[in-house]
C-alpha positions as CSV (number, residue, x, y, z in Angstrom):
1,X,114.0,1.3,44.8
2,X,110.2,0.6,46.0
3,X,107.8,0.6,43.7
4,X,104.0,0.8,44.2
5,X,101.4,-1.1,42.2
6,X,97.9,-0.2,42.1
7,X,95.6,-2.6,40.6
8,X,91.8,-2.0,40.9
9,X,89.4,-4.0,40.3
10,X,85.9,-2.1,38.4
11,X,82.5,-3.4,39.9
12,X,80.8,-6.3,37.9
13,X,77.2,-6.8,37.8
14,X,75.0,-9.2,36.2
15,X,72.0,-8.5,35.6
16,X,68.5,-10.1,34.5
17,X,66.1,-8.4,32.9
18,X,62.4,-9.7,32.2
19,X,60.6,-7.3,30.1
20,X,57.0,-6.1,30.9
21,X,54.4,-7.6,29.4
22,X,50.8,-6.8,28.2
23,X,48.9,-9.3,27.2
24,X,45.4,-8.4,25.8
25,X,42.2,-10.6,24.5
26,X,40.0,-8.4,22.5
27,X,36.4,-9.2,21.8
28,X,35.2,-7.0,18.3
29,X,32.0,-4.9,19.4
30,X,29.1,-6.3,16.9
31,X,25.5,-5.0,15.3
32,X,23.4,-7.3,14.3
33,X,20.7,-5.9,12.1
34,X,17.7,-6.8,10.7
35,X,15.8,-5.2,8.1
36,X,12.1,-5.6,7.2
37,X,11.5,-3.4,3.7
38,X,8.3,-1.9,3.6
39,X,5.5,-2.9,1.5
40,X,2.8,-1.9,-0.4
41,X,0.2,-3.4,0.1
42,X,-3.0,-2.4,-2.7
43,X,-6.3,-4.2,-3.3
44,X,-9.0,-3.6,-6.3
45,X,-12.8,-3.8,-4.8
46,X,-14.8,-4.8,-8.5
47,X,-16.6,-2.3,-9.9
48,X,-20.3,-2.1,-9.6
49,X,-21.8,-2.4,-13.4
50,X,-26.2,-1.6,-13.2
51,X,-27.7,-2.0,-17.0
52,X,-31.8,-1.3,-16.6
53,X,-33.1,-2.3,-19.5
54,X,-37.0,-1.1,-18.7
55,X,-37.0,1.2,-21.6
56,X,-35.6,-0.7,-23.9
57,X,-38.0,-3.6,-23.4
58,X,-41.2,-0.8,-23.1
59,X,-39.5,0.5,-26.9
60,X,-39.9,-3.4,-27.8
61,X,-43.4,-4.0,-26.2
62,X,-42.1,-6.3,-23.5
63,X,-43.5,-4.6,-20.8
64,X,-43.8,-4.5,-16.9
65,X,-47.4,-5.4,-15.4
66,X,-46.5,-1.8,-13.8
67,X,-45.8,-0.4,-16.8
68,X,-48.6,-2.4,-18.9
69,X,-51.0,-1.2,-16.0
70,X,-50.2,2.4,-16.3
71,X,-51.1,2.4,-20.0
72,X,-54.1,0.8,-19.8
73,X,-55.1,3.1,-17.2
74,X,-54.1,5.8,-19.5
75,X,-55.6,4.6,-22.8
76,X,-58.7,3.6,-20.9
77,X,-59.1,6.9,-19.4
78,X,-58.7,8.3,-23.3
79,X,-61.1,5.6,-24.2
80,X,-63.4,7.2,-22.2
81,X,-63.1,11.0,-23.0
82,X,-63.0,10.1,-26.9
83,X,-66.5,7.7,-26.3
84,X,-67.6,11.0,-24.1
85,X,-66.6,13.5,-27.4
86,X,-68.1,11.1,-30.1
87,X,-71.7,11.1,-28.3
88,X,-71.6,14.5,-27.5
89,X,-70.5,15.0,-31.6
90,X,-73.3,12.5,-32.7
91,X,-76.1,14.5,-30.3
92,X,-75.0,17.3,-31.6
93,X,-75.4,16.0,-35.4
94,X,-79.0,14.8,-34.3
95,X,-79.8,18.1,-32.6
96,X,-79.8,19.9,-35.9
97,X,-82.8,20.0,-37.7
98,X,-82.1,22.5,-40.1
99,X,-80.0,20.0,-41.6
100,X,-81.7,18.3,-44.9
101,X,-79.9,15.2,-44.5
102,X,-81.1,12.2,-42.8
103,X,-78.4,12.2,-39.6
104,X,-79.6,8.7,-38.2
105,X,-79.1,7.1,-42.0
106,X,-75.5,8.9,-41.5
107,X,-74.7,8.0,-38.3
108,X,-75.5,4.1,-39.1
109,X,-73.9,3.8,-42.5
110,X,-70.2,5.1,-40.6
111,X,-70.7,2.5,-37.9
112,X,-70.4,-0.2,-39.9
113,X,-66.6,1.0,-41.0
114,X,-63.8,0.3,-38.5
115,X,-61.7,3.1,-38.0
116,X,-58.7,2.2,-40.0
117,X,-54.8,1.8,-38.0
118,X,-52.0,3.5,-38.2
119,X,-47.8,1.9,-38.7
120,X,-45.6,4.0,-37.2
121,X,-42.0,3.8,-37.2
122,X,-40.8,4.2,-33.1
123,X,-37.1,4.2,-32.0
124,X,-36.2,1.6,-29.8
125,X,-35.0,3.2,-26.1
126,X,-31.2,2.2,-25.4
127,X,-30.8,0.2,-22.0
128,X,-29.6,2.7,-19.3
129,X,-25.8,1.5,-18.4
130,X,-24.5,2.7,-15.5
131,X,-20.6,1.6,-14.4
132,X,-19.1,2.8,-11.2
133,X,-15.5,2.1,-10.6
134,X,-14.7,2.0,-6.6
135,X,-11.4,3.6,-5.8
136,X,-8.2,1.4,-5.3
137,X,-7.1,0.3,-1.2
138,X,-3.7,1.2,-1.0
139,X,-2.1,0.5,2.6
140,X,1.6,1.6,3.3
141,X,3.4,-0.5,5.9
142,X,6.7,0.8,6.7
143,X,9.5,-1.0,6.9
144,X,11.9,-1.4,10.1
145,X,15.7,-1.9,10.7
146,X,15.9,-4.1,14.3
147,X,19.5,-4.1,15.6
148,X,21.0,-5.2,18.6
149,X,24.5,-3.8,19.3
150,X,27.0,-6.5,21.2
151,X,29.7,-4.1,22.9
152,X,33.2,-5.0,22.1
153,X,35.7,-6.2,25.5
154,X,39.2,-6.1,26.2
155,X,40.4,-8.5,28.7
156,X,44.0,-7.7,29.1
157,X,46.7,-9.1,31.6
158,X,49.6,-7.3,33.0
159,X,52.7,-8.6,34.1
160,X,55.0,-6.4,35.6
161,X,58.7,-6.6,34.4
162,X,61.7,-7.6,37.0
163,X,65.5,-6.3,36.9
164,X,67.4,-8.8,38.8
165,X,70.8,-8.1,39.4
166,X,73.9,-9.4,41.5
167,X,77.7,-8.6,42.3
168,X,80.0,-11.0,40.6
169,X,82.7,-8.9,41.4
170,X,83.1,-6.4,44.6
171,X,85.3,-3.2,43.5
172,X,88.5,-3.5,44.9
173,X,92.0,-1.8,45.3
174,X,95.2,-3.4,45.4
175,X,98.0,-1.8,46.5
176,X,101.5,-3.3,46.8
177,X,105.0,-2.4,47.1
178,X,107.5,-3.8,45.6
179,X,111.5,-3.7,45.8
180,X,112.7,-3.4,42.6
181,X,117.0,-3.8,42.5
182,X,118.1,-1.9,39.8
């Protein structure tokens, strides 16, 4: 009896297999700020204090040659219009003859008497005080933020991936007959 025997043989591959690969180099992206505050900037000019004491030394008889000028002016002038009314007052007195009394006997006898003065009590003037405050110089400077911005990179190598593969066994069919003697 003939038998047949079949043997086959399956394909055999090998194979290698380098992966793909990505490499990558990244740079972070940076801001570099700086800030300036703002400030306040505020100044106090001095105040301007005027004290005039004229008045108060004219209440105390210490007295401008102005001042001192003016009032002799004024008391001469007086001077003068009471020496005017006292002769008039005295011609008058001499002018009346109906009079029994002896006017010129009068008249002589009151010269000889100095008027007498007079104490009065005068308030003393306050010193005129004037203050004036100047206003406060206030100056705003703003502040700032200055930044720079560094962009961020990504430097990134590819390498592409390989199969490499190869037969180590071809398929293959066997066929053979064999007598087999039972």
């Amino acid at each position: 009896m003939l038998q047949l025997n079949i043997q086959s043989y399956p394909i055999r591959l090998e194979y290698n297999t380098i992966n793909a690969q990505v490499n990558r180099k990244t740079t972070l992206p940076k801001v570099e700020m700086e800030t300036i505050p703002p400030r306040l900037e505020i100044r106090q000019p001095q105040g301007e204090l005027t004290i005039d004491n004229t008045e108060y030394y004219d209440s105390i008889g210490l007295k401008t040659r102005s001042t001192l000028s003016r009032e002799f002016a004024a008391q001469g002038r007086q001077a003068a219009l009471d020496a005017i009314a006292a002769t008039v007052a005295e011609g008058n007195r001499l002018a009346q003859i109906t009079n029994p009394a002896n006017a010129f006997a009068e008249l002589a006898f009151q010269s000889r008497f100095d008027p007498k003065g007079e104490l009065s009590f005068e308030p003393i003037a306050p010193p005129d005080i004037h203050y004036q405050a100047n206003p406060a110089q206030i100056t705003v400077i703003p502040g700032k933020v200055n930044y720079s911005p560094q962009k961020g990179t990504i430097d990134a190598n590819y390498q592409r991936g390989d199969v490499d593969f190869r037969v180590t066994q071809y398929p293959d069919v066997k066929i053979s007959v064999v007598d087999v003697k039972v």
